[in-house]
C-alpha positions, -999 to +999 in steps of 0.1 A: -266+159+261-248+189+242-248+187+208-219+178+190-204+196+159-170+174+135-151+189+118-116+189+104-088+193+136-068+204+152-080+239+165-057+258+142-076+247+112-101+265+092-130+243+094-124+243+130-122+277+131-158+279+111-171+249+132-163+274+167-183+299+145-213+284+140-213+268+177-211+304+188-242+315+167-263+289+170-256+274+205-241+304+220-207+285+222-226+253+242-221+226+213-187+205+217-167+203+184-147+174+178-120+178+156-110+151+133-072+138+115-096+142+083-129+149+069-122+111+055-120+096+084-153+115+097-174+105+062-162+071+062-181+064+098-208+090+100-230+066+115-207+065+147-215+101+147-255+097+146-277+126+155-248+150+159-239+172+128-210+183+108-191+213+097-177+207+061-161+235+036-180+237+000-142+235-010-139+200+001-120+175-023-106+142-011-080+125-029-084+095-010-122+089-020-118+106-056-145+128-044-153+166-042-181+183-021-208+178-045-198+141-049-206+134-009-232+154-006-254+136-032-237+102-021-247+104+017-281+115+010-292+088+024-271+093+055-274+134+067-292+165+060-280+195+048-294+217+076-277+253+066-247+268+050-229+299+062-200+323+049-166+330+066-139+348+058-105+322+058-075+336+081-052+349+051-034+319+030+002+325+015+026+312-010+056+302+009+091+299-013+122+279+004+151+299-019+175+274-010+156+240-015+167+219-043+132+202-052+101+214-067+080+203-042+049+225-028+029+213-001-009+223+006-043+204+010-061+188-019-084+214-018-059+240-028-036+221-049-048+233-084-044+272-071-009+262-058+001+250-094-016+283-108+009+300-086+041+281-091+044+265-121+062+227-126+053+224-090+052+188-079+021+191-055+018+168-023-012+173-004-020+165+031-054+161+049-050+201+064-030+231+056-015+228+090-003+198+083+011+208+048+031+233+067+046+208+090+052+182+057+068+217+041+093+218+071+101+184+081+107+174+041+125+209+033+098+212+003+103+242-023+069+255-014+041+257+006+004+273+003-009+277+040-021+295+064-002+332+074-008+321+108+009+286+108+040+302+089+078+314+105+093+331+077+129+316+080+163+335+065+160+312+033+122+319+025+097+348+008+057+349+006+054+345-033+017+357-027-009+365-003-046+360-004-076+365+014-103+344+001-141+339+017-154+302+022-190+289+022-198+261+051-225+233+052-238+221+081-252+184+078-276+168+107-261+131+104-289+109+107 
């Protein structure tokens, strides 16, 4: 049986992205990645996932479990193995600015809310579980702004990039036991 590798879905996200990385260096692209709504969803049953291992960003903060990346990995000791970490560069994020919205509202993941707010001030943050999904909250809400991916982003008449960056991520790969 292949190994499988979780990690956050769908394919257009960055830990699936880095997941597709490390199945291509270590298992020459033979590993299956399963992509996930959430890296909640995947922690909260890890032993439905036994043997098989997991892609996770050193980034990672969870609203939902109050929890960061240092806070699981010490609290699932008992539960995986940090087996390696590796570096990535992240596809380029931007700032995206509706001009004509009449809210405050930015959307990004939890994991990039506090750089959002250091971007746009008296923003009223709302995060989803990906910055795909942000994107598609951003649209379907008619938020003010958005910090996502360049790639996920149609620049309509009514909105700017406030900023572009181009930020690095360390990854850690966990054996689940």
């Amino acid at each position: 049986m292949a190994m499988r590798i979780h990690t956050l879905g769908p394919s257009a996200t960055d830990s699936y992205a880095a997941a597709s990385h490390y199945n291509q260096v270590t298992y020459d692209g033979r590993a299956e990645i399963v992509g996930h709504p959430s890296f909640e969803e995947i922690l909260t049953n890890l032993a439905a996932y036994s043997h098989d291992e997991l892609v996770i960003p050193a980034a990672f903060k969870s609203p939902t479990l109050h929890a960061s990346w240092g806070d699981v990995h010490y609290a699932l000791l008992d539960h995986w193995t940090l087996k390696t970490s590796f570096i990535t560069p992240l596809d380029p994020l931007v700032v995206v600015q509706r001009l004509d919205a009449d809210n405050r509202i930015g959307y990004t993941h939890a994991a990039t809310a506090q750089l959002l707010q250091r971007i746009v001030s008296q923003v009223d943050v709302q995060t989803a579980t990906s910055k795909y999904l942000a994107y598609r909250a951003y649209q379907d809400n008619r938020g003010a702004y958005v910090l996502t991916n360049e790639k996920n982003v149609s620049l309509g008449a009514d909105e700017r990039i406030l900023k572009r960056l181009t930020p690095s991520m360390v990854w850690c790969v966990y054996q689940i036991k």
